[in-house]
Every structure is written in structure tokens, then in C-alpha cells.
mmCIF file of the N, C-alpha and C atoms, coordinates in Angstrom:
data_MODEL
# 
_entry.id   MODEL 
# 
loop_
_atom_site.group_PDB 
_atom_site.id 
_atom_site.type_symbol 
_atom_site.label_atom_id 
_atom_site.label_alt_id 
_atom_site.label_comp_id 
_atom_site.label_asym_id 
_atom_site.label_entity_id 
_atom_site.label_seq_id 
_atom_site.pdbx_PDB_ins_code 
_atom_site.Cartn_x 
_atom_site.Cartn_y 
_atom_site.Cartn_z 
_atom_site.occupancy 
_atom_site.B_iso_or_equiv 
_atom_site.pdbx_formal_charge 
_atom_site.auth_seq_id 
_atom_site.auth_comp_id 
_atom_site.auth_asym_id 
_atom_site.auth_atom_id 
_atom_site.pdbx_PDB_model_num 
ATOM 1   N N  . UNK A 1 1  ? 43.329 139.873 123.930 1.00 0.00 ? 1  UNK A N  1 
ATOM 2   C CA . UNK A 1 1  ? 44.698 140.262 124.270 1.00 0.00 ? 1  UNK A CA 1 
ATOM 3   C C  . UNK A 1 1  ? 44.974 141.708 123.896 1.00 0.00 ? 1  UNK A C  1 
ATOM 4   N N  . UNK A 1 2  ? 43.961 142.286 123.391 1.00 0.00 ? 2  UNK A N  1 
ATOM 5   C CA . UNK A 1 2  ? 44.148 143.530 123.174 1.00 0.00 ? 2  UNK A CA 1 
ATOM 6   C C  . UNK A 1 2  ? 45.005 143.994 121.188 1.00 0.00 ? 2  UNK A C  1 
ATOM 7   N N  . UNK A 1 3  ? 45.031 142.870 120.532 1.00 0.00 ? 3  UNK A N  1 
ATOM 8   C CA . UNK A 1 3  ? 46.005 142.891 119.824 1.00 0.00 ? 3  UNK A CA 1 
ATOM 9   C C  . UNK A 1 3  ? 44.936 143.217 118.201 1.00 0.00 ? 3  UNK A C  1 
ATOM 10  N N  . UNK A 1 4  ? 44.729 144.209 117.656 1.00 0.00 ? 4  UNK A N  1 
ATOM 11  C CA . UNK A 1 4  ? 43.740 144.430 116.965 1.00 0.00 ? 4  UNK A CA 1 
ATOM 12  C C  . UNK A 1 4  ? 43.959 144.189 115.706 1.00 0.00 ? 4  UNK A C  1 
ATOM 13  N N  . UNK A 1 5  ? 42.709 143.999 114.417 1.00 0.00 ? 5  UNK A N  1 
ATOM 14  C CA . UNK A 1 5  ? 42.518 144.148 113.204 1.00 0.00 ? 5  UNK A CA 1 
ATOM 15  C C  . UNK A 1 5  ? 43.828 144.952 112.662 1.00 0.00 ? 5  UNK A C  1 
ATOM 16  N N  . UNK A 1 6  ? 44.814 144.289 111.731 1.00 0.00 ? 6  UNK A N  1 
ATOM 17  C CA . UNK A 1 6  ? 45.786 144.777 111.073 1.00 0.00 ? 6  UNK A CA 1 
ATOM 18  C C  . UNK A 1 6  ? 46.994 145.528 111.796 1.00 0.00 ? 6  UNK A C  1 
ATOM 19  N N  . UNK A 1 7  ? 46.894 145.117 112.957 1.00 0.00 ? 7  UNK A N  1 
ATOM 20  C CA . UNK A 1 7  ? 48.427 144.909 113.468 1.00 0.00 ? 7  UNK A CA 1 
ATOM 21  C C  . UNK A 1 7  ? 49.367 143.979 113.261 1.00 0.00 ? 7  UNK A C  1 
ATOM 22  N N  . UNK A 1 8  ? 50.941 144.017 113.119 1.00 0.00 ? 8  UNK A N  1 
ATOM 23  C CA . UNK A 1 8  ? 51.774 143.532 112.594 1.00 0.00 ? 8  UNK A CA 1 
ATOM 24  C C  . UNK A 1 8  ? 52.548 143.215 113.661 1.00 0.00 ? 8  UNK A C  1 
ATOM 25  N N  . UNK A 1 9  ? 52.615 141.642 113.675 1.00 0.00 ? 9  UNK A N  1 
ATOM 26  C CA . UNK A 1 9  ? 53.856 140.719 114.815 1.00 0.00 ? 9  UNK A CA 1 
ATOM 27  C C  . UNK A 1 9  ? 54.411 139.791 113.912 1.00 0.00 ? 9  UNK A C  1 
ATOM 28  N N  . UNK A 1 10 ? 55.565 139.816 114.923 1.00 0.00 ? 10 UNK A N  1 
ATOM 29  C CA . UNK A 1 10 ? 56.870 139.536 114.017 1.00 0.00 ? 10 UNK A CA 1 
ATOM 30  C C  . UNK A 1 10 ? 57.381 138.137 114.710 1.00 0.00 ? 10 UNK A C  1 
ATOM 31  N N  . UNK A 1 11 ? 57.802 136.916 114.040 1.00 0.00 ? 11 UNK A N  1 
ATOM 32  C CA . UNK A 1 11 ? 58.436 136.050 114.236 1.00 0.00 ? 11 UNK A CA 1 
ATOM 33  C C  . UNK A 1 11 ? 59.910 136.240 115.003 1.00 0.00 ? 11 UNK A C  1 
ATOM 34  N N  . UNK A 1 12 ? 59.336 135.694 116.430 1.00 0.00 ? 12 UNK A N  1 
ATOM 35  C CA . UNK A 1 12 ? 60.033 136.072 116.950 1.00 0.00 ? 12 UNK A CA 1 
ATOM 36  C C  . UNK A 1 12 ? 61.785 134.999 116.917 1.00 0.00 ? 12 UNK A C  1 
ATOM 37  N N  . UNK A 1 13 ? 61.415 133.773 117.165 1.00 0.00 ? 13 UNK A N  1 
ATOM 38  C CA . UNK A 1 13 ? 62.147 132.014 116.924 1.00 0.00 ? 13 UNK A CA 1 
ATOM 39  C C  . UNK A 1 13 ? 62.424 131.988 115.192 1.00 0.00 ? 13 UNK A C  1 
ATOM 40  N N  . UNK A 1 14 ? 63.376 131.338 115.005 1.00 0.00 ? 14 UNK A N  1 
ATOM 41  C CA . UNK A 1 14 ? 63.494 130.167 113.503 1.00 0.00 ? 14 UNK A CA 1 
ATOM 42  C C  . UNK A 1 14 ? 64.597 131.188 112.957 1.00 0.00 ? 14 UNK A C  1 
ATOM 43  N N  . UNK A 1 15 ? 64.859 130.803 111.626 1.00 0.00 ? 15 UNK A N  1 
ATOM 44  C CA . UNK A 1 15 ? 65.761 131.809 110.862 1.00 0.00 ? 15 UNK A CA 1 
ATOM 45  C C  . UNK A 1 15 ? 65.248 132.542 109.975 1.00 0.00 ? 15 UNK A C  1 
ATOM 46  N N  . UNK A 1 16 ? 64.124 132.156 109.981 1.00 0.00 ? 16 UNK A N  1 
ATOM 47  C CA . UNK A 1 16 ? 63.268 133.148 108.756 1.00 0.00 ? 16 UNK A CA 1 
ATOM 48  C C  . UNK A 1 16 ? 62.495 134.074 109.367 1.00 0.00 ? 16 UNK A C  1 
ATOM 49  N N  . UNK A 1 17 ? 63.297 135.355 108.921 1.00 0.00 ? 17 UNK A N  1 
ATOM 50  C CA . UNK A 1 17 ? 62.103 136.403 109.769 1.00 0.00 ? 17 UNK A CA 1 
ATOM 51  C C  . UNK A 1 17 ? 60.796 137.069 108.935 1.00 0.00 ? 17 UNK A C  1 
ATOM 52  N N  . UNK A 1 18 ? 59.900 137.443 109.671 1.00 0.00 ? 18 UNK A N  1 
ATOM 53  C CA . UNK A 1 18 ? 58.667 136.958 109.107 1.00 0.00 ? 18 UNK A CA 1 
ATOM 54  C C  . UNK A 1 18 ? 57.833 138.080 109.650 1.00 0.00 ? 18 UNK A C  1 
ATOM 55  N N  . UNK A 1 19 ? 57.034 138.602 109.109 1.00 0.00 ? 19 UNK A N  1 
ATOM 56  C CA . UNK A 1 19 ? 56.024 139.672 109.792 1.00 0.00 ? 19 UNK A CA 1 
ATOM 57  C C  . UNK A 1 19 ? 54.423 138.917 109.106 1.00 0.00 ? 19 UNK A C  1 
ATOM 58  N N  . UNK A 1 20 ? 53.476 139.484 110.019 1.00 0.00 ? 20 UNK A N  1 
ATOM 59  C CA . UNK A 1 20 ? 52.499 138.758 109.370 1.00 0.00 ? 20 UNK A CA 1 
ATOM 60  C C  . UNK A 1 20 ? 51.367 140.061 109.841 1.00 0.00 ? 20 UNK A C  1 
ATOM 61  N N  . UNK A 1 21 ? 50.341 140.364 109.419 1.00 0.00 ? 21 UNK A N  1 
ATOM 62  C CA . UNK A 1 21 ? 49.496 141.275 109.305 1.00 0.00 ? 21 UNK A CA 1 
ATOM 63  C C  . UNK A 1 21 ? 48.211 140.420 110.199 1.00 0.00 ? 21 UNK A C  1 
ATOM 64  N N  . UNK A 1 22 ? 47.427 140.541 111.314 1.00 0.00 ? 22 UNK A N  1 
ATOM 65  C CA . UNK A 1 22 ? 46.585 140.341 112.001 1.00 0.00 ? 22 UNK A CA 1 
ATOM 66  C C  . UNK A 1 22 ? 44.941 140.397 111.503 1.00 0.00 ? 22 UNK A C  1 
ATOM 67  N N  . UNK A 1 23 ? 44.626 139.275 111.397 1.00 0.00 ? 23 UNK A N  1 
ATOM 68  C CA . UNK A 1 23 ? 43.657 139.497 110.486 1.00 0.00 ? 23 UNK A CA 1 
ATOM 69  C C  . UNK A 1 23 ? 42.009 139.672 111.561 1.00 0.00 ? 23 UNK A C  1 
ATOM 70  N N  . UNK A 1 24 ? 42.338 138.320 112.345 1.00 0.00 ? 24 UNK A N  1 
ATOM 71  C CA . UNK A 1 24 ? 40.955 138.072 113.647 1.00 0.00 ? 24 UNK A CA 1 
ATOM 72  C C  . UNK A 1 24 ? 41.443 137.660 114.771 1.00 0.00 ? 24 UNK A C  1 
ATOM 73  N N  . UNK A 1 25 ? 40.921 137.125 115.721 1.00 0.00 ? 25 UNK A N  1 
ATOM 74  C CA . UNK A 1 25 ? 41.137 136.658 116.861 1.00 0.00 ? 25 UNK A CA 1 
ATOM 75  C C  . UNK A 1 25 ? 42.095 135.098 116.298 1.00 0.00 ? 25 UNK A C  1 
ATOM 76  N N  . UNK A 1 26 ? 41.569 134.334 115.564 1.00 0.00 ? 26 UNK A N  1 
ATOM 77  C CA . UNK A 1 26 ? 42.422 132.962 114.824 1.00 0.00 ? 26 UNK A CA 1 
ATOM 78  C C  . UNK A 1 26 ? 42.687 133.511 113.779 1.00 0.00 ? 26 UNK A C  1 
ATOM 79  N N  . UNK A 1 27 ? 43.394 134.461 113.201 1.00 0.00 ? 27 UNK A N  1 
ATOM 80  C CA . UNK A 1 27 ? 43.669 134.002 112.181 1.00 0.00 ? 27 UNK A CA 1 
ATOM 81  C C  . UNK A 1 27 ? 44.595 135.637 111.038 1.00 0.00 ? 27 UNK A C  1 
ATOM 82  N N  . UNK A 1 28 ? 45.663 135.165 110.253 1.00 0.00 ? 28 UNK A N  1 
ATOM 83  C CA . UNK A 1 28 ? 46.676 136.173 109.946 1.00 0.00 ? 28 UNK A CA 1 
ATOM 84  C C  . UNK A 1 28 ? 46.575 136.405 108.584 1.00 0.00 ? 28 UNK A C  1 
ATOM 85  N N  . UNK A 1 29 ? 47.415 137.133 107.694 1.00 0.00 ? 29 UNK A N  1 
ATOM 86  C CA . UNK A 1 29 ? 47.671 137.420 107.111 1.00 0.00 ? 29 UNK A CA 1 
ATOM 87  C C  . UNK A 1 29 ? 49.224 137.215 106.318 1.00 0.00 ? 29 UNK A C  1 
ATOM 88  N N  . UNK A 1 30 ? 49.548 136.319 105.690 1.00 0.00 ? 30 UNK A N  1 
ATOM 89  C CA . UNK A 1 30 ? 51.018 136.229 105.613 1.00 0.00 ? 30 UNK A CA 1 
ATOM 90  C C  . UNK A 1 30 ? 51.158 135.873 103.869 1.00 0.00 ? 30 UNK A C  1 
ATOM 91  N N  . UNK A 1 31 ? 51.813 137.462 102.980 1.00 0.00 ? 31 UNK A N  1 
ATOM 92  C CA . UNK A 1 31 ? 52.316 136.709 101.495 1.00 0.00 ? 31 UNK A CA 1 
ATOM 93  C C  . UNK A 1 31 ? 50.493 136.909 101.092 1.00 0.00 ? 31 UNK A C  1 
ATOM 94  N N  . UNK A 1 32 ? 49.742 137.303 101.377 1.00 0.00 ? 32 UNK A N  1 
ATOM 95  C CA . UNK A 1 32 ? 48.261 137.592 100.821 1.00 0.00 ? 32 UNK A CA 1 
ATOM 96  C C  . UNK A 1 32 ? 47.636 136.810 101.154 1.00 0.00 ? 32 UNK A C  1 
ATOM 97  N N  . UNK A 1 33 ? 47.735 135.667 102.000 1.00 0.00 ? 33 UNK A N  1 
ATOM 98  C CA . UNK A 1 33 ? 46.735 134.308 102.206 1.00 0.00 ? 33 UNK A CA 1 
ATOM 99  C C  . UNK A 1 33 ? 46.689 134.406 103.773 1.00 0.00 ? 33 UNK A C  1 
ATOM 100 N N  . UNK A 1 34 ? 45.833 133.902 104.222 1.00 0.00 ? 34 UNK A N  1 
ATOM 101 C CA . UNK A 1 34 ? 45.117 133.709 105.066 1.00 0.00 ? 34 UNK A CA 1 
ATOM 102 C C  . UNK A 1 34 ? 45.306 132.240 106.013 1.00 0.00 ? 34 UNK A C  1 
ATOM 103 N N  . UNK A 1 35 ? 46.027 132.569 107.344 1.00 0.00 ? 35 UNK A N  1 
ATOM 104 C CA . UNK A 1 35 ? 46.677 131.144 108.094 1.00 0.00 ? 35 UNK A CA 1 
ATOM 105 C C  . UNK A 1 35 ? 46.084 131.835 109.440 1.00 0.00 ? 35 UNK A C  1 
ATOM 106 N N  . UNK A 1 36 ? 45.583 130.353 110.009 1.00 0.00 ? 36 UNK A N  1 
ATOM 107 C CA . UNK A 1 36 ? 45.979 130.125 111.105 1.00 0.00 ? 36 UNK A CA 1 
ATOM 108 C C  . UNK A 1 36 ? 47.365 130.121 112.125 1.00 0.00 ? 36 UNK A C  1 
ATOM 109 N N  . UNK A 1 37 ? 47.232 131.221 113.065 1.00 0.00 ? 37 UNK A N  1 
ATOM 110 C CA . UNK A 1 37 ? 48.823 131.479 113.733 1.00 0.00 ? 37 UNK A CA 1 
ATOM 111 C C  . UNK A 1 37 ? 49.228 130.109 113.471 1.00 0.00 ? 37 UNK A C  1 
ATOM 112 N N  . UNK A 1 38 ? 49.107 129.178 114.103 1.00 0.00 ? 38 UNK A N  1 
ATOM 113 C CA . UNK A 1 38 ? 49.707 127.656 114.523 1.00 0.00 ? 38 UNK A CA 1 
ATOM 114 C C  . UNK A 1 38 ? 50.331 126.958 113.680 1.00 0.00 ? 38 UNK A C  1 
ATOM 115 N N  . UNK A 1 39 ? 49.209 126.985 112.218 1.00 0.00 ? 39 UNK A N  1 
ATOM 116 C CA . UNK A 1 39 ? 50.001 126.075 111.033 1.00 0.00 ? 39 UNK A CA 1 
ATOM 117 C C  . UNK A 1 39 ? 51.140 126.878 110.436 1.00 0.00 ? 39 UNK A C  1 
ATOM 118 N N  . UNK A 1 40 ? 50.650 128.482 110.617 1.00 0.00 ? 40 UNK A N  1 
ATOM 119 C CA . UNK A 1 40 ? 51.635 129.579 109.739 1.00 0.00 ? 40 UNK A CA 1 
ATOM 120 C C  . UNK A 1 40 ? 53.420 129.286 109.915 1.00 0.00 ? 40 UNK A C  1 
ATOM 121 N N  . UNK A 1 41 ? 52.643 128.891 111.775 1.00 0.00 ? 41 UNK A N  1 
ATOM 122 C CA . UNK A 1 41 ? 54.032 129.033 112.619 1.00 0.00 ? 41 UNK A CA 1 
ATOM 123 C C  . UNK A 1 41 ? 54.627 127.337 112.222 1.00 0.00 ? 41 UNK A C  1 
ATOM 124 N N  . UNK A 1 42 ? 54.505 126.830 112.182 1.00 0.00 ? 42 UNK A N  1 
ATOM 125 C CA . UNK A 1 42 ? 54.797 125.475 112.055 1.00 0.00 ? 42 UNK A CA 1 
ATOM 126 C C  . UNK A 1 42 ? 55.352 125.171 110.708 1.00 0.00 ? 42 UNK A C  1 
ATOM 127 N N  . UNK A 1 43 ? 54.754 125.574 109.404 1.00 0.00 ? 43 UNK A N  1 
ATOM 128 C CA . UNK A 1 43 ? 55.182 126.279 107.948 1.00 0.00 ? 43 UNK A CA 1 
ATOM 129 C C  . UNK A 1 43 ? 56.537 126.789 108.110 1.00 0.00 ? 43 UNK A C  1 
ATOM 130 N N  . UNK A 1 44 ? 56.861 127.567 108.698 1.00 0.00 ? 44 UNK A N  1 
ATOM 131 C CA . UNK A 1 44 ? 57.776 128.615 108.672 1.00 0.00 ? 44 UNK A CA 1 
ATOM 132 C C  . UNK A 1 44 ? 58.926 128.176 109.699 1.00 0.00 ? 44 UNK A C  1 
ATOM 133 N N  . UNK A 1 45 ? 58.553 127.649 110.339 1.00 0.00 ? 45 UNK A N  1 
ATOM 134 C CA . UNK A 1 45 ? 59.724 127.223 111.477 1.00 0.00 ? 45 UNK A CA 1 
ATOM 135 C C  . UNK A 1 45 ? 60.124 125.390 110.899 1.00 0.00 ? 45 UNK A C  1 
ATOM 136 N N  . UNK A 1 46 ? 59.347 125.032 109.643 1.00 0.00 ? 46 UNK A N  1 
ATOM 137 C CA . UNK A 1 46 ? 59.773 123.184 109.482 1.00 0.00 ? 46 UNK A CA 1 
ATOM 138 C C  . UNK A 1 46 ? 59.226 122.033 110.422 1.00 0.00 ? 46 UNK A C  1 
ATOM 139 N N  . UNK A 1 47 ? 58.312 122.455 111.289 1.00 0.00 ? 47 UNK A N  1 
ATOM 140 C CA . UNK A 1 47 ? 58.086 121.407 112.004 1.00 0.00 ? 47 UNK A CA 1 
ATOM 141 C C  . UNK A 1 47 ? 56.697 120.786 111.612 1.00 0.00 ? 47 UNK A C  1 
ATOM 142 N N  . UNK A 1 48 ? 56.375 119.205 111.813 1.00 0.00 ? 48 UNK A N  1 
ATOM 143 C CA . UNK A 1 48 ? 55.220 118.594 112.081 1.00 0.00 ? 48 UNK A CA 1 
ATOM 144 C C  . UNK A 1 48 ? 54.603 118.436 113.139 1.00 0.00 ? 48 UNK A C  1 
ATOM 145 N N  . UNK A 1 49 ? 55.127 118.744 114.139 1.00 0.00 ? 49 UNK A N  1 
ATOM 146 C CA . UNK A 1 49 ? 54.239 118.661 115.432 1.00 0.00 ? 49 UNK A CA 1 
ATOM 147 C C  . UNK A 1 49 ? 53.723 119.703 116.133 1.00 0.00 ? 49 UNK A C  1 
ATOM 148 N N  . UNK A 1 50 ? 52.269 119.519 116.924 1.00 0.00 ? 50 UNK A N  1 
ATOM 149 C CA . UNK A 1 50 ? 51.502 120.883 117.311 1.00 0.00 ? 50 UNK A CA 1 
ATOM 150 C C  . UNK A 1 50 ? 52.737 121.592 118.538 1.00 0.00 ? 50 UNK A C  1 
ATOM 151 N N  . UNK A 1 51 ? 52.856 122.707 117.973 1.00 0.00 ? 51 UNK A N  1 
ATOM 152 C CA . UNK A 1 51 ? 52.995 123.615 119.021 1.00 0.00 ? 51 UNK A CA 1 
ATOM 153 C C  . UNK A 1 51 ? 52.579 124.704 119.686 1.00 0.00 ? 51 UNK A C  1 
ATOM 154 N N  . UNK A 1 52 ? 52.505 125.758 120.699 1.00 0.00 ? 52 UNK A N  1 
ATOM 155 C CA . UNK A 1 52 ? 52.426 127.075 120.981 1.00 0.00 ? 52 UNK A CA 1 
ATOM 156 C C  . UNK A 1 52 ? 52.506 128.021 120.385 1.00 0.00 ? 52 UNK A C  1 
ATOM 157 N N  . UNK A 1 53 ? 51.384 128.549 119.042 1.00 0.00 ? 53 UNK A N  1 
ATOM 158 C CA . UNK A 1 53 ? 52.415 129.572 118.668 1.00 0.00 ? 53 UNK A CA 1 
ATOM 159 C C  . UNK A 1 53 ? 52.601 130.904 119.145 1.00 0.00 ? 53 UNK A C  1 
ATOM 160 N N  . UNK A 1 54 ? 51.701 131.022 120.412 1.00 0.00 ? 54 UNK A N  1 
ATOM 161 C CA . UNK A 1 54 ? 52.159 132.314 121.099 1.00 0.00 ? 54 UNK A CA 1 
ATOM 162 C C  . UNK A 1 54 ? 53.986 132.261 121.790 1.00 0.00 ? 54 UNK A C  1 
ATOM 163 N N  . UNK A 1 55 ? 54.284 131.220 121.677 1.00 0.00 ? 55 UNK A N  1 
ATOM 164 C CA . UNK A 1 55 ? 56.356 131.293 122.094 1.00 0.00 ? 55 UNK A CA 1 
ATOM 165 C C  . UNK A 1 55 ? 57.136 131.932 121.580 1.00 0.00 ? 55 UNK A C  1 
ATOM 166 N N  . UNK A 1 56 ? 56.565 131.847 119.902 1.00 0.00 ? 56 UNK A N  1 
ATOM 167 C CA . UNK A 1 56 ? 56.985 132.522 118.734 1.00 0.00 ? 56 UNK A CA 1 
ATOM 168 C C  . UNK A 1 56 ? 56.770 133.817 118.089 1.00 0.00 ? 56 UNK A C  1 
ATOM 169 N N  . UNK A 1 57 ? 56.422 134.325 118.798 1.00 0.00 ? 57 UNK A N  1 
ATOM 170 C CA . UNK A 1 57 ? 55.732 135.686 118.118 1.00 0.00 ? 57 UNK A CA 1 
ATOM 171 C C  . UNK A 1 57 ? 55.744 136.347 119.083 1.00 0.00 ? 57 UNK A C  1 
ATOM 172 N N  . UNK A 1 58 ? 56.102 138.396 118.370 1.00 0.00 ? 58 UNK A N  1 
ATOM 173 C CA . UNK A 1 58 ? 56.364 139.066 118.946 1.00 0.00 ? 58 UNK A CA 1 
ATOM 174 C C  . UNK A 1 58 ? 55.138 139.960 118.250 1.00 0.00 ? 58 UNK A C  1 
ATOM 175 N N  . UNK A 1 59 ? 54.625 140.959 119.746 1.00 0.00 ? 59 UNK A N  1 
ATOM 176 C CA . UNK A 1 59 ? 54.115 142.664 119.249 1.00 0.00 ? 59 UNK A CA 1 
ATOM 177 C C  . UNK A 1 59 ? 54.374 143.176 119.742 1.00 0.00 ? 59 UNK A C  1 
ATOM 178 N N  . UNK A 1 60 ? 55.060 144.385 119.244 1.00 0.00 ? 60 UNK A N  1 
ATOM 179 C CA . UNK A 1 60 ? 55.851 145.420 120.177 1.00 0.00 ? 60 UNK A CA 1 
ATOM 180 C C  . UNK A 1 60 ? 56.925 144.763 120.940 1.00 0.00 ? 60 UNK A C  1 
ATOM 181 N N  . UNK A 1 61 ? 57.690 144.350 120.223 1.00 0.00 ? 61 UNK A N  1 
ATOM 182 C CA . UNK A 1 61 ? 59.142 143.887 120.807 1.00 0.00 ? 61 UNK A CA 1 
ATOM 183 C C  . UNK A 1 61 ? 58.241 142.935 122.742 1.00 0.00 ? 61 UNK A C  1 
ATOM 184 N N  . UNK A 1 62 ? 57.251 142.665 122.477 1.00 0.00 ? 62 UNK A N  1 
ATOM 185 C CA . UNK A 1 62 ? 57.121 141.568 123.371 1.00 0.00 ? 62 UNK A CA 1 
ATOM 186 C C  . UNK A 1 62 ? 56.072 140.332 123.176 1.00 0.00 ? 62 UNK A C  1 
ATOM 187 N N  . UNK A 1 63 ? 56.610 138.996 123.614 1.00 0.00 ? 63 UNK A N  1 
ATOM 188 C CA . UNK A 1 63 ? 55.885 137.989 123.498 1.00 0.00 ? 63 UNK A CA 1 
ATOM 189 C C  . UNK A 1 63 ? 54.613 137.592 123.137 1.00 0.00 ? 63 UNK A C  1 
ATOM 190 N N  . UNK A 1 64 ? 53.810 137.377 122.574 1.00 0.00 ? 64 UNK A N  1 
ATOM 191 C CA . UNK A 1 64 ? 52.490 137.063 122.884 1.00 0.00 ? 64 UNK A CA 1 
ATOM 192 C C  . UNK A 1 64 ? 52.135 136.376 123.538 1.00 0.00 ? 64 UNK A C  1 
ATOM 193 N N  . UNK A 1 65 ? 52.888 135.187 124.091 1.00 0.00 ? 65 UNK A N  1 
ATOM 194 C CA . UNK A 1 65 ? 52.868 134.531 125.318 1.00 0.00 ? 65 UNK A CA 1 
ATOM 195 C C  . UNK A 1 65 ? 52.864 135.380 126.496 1.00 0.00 ? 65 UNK A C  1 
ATOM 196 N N  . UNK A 1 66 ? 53.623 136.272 126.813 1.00 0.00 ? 66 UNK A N  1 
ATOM 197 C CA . UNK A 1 66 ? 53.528 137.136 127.496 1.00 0.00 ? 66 UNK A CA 1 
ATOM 198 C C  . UNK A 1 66 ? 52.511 137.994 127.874 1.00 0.00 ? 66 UNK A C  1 
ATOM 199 N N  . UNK A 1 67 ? 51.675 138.697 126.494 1.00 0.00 ? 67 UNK A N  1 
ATOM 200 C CA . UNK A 1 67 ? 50.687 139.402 126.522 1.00 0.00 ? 67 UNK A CA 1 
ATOM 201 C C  . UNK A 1 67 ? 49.548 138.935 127.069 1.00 0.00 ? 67 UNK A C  1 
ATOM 202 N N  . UNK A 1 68 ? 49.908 137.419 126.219 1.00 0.00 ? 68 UNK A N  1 
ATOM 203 C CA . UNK A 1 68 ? 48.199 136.887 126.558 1.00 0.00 ? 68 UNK A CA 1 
ATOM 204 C C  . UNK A 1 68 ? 48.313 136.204 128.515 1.00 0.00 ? 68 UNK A C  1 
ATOM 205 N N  . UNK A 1 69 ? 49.462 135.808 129.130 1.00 0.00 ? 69 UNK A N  1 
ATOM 206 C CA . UNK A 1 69 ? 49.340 135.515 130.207 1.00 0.00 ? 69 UNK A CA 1 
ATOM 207 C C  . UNK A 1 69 ? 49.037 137.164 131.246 1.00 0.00 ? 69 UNK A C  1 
ATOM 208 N N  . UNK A 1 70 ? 49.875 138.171 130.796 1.00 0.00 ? 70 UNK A N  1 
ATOM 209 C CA . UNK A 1 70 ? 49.280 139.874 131.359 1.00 0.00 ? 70 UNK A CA 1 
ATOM 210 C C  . UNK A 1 70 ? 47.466 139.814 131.579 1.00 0.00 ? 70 UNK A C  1 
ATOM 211 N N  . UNK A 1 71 ? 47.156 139.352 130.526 1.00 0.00 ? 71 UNK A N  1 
ATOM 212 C CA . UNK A 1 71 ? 45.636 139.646 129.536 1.00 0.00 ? 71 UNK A CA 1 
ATOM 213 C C  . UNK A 1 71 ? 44.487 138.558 130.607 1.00 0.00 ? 71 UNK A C  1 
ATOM 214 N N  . UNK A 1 72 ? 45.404 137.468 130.928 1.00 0.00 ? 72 UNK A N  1 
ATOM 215 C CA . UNK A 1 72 ? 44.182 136.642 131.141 1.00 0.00 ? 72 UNK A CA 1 
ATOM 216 C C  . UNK A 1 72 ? 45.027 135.908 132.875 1.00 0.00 ? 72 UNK A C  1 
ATOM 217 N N  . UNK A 1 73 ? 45.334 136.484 132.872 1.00 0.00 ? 73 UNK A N  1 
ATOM 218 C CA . UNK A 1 73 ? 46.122 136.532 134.655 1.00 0.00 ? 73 UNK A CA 1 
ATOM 219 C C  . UNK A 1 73 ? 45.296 136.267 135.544 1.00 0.00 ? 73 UNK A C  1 
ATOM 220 N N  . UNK A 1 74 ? 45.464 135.213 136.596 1.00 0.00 ? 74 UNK A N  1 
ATOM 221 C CA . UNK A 1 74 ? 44.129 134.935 137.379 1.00 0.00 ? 74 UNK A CA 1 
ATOM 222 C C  . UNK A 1 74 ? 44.765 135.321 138.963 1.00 0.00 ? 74 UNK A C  1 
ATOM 223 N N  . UNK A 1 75 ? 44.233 136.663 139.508 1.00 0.00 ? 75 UNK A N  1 
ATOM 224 C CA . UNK A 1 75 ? 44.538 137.061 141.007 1.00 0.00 ? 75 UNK A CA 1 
ATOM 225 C C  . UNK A 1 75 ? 44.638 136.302 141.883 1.00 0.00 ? 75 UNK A C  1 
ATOM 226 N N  . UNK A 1 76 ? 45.523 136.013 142.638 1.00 0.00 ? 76 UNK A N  1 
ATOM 227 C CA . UNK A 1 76 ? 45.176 135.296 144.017 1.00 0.00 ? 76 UNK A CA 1 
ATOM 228 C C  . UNK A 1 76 ? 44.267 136.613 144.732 1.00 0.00 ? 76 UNK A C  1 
ATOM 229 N N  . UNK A 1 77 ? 43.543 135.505 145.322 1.00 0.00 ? 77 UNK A N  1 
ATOM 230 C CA . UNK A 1 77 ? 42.552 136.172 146.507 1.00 0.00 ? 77 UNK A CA 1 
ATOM 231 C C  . UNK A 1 77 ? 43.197 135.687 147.922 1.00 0.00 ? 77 UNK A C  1 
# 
């Protein structure tokens, strides 16, 4: 998605706002420990059930849902 080593996205949903430091392709930086986007997001927003956590998260004031559908977009022919 283009989104590199120690870039910072921001919770975008919930009431707790939240920045988290980009650690790999799976996996962040949040408070010095080391999460998986999904559980981080799920932690932080109160929920038990799997969700999306690209819905929730922002880089550069846009979606990662967004980015990653830009990123991996399939052309009609």
C-alpha cells in the first residue's frame, strides 16, 4: 500500500484518539508494544468481534481502506 517502516496513522472511528507508529506489513507500534492492526483496533474501540481494521484508520488524513482499494484496484478490460 505504499505505507512504510515508521509512519504514523491515526485512529480514525471510536472516542479514543490514537496514533500508532508502523512497524511491518502486519504489524504496529502502540504505548511501546507491538499489535497487530486488528486486535490493536478492537482493544481500543471495546469490541469482541473480528473486524476491518483498514475502516478505522487514517494516513494522511485518508482511509486505509481507501489506500489499499487505490493500491490493489483491479482494471476492467
Amino acid at each position: 500500500m505504499g505505507i512504510i517502516k515508521g509512519s504514523i496513522i491515526t485512529l480514525a472511528k471510536g472516542n479514543n484518539p490514537a496514533e500508532v507508529v508502523v512497524e511491518s506489513e502486519n504489524k504496529v507500534i502502540y504505548n511501546g508494544s507491538e499489535y497487530a492492526l486488528n486486535s490493536l483496533t478492537k482493544e481500543l474501540l471495546g469490541i469482541d468481534y473480528n473486524i476491518l481494521p483498514l475502516e478505522y484508520w487514517k494516513f494522511n488524513d485518508k482511509l486505509l481502506q481507501d489506500i489499499y482499494n487505490e493500491t490493489y484496484s483491479v482494471e476492467e478490460f
